[in-house]
C-alpha positions as protocol buffer text, in pm:
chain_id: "A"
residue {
  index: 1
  type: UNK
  ca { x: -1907 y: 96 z: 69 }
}
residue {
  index: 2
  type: UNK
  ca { x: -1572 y: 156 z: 267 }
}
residue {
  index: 3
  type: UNK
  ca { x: -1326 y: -109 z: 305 }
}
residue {
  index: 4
  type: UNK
  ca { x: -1203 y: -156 z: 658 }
}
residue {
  index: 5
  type: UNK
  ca { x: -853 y: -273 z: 804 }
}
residue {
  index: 6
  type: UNK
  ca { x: -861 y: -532 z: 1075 }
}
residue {
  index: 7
  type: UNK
  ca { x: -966 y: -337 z: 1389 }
}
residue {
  index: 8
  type: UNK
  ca { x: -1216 y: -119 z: 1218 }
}
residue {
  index: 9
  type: UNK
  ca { x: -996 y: 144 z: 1059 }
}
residue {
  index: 10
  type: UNK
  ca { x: -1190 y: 272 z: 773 }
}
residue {
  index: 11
  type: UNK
  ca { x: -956 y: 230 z: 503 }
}
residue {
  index: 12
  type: UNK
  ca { x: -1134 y: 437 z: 160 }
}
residue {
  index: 13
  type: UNK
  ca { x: -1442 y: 323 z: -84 }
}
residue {
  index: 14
  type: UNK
  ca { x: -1437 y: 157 z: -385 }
}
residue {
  index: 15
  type: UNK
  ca { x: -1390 y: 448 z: -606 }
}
residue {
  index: 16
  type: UNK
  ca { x: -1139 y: 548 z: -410 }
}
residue {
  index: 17
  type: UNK
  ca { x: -960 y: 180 z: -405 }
}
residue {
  index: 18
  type: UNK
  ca { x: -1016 y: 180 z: -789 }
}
residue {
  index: 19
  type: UNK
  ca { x: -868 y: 492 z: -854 }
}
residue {
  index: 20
  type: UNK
  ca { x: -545 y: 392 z: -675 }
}
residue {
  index: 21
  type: UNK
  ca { x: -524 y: 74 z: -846 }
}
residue {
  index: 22
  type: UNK
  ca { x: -576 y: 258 z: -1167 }
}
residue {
  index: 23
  type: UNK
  ca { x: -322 y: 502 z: -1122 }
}
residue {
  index: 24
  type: UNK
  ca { x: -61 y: 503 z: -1472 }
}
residue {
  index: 25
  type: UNK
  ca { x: 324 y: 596 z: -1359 }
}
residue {
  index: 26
  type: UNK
  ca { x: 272 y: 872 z: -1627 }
}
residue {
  index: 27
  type: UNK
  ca { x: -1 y: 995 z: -1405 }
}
residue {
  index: 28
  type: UNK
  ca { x: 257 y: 1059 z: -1100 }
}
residue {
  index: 29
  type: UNK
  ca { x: 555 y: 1263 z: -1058 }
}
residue {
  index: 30
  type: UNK
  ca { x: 882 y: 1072 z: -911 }
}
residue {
  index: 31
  type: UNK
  ca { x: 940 y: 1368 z: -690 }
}
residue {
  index: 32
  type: UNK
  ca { x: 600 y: 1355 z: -576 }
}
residue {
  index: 33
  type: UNK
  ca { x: 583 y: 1007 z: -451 }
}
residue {
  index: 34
  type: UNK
  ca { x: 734 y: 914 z: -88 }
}
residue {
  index: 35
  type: UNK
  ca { x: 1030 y: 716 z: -97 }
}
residue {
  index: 36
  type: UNK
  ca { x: 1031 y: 396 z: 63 }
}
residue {
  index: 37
  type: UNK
  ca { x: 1345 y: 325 z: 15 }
}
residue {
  index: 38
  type: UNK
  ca { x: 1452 y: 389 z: 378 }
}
residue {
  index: 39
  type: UNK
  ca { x: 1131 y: 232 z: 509 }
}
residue {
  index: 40
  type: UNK
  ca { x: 1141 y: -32 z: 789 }
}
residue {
  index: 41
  type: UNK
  ca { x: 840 y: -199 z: 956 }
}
residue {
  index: 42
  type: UNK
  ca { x: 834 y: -227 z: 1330 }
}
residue {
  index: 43
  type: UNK
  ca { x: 844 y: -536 z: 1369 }
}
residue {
  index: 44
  type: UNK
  ca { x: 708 y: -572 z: 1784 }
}
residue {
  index: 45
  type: UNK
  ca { x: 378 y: -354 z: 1585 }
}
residue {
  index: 46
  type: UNK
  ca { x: 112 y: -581 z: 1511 }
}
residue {
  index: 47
  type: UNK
  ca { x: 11 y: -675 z: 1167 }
}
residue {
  index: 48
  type: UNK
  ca { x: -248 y: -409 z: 1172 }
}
residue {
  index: 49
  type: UNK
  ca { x: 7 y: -100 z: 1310 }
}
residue {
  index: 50
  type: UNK
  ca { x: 228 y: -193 z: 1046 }
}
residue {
  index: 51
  type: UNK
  ca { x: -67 y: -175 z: 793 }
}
residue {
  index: 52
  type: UNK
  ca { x: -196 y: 181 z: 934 }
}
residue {
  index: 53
  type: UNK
  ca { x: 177 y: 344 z: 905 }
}
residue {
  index: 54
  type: UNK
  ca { x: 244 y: 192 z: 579 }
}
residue {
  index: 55
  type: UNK
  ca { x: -49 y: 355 z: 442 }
}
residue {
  index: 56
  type: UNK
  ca { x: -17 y: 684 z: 566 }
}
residue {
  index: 57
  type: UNK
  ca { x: 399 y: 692 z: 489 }
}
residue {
  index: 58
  type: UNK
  ca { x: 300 y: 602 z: 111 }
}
residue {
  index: 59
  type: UNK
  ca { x: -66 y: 698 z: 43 }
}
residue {
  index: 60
  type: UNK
  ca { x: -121 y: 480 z: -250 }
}
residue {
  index: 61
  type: UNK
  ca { x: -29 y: 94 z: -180 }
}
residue {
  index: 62
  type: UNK
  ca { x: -27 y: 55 z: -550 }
}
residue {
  index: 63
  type: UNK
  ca { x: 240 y: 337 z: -704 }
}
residue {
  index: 64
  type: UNK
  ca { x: 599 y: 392 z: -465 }
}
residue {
  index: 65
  type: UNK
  ca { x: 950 y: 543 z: -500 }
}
residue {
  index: 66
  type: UNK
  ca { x: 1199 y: 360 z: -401 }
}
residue {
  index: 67
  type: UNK
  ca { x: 1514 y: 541 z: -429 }
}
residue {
  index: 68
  type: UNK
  ca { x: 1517 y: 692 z: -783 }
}
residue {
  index: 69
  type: UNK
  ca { x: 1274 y: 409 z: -923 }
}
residue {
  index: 70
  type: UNK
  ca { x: 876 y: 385 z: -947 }
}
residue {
  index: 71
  type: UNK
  ca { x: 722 y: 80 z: -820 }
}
residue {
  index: 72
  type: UNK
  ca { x: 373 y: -39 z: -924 }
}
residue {
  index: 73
  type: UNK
  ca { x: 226 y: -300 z: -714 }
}
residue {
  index: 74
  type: UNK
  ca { x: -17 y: -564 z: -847 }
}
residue {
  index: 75
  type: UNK
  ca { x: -157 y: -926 z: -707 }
}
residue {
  index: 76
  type: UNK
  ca { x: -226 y: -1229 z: -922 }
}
residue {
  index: 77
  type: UNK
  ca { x: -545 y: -1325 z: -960 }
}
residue {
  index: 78
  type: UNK
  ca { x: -483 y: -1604 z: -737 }
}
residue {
  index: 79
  type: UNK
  ca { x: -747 y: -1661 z: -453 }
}
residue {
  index: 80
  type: UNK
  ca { x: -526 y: -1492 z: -263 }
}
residue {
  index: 81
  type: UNK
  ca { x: -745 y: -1187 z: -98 }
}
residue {
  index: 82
  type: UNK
  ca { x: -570 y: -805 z: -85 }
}
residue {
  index: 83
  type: UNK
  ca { x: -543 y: -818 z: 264 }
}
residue {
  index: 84
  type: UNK
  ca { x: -352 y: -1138 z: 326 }
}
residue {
  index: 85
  type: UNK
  ca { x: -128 y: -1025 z: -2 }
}
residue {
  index: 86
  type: UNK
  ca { x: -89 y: -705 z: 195 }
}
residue {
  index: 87
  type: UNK
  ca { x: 0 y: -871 z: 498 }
}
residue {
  index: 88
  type: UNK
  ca { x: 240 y: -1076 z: 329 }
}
residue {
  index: 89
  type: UNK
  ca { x: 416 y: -813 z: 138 }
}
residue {
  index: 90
  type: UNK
  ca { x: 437 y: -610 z: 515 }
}
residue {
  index: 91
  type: UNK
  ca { x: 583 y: -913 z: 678 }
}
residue {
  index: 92
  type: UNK
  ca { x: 911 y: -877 z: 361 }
}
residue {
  index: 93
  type: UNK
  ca { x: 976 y: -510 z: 411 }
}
């Protein structure tokens, strides 16, 4: 099963998913990682552009650099689905 982006962009499976949300910072090298440190949304893109570039600048939603530091992104268990958390995290960058 492949998740999808709004407008039918296939996004990856559910192995695929898992693995990125599994990923361990020892797993990754910093100088490996795209730095998002200099990152900026367009903001006249819809919420859907801003979701396709975001994914292909930084590959994994889950692990970043930004600057010389790793960030690992996680959701609460909340009710709060991964795409709305997604689009609110995009609507703060």
């Amino acid at each position: 099963m492949a998740f999808l982006l709004k407008g039918g962009i296939d996004f990856m499976t559910a192995e695929e998913y898992r693995a990125l949300l599994d990923t361990d910072f020892s797993d990754v090298k910093i100088n490996e990682m795209p730095d998002m440190a200099s990152y900026h949304a367009d903001l006249n893109d819809t919420i859907e552009k801003r979701q396709q570039k975001f994914i292909r600048k930084v590959g994994n939603p889950y692990m970043m650099r930004v600057g010389k530091m790793k960030v690992k992104v996680s959701f609460a268990n909340n009710g709060v689905s991964i795409e709305e958390a997604f689009k609110n995290m995009l609507l703060t960058v």
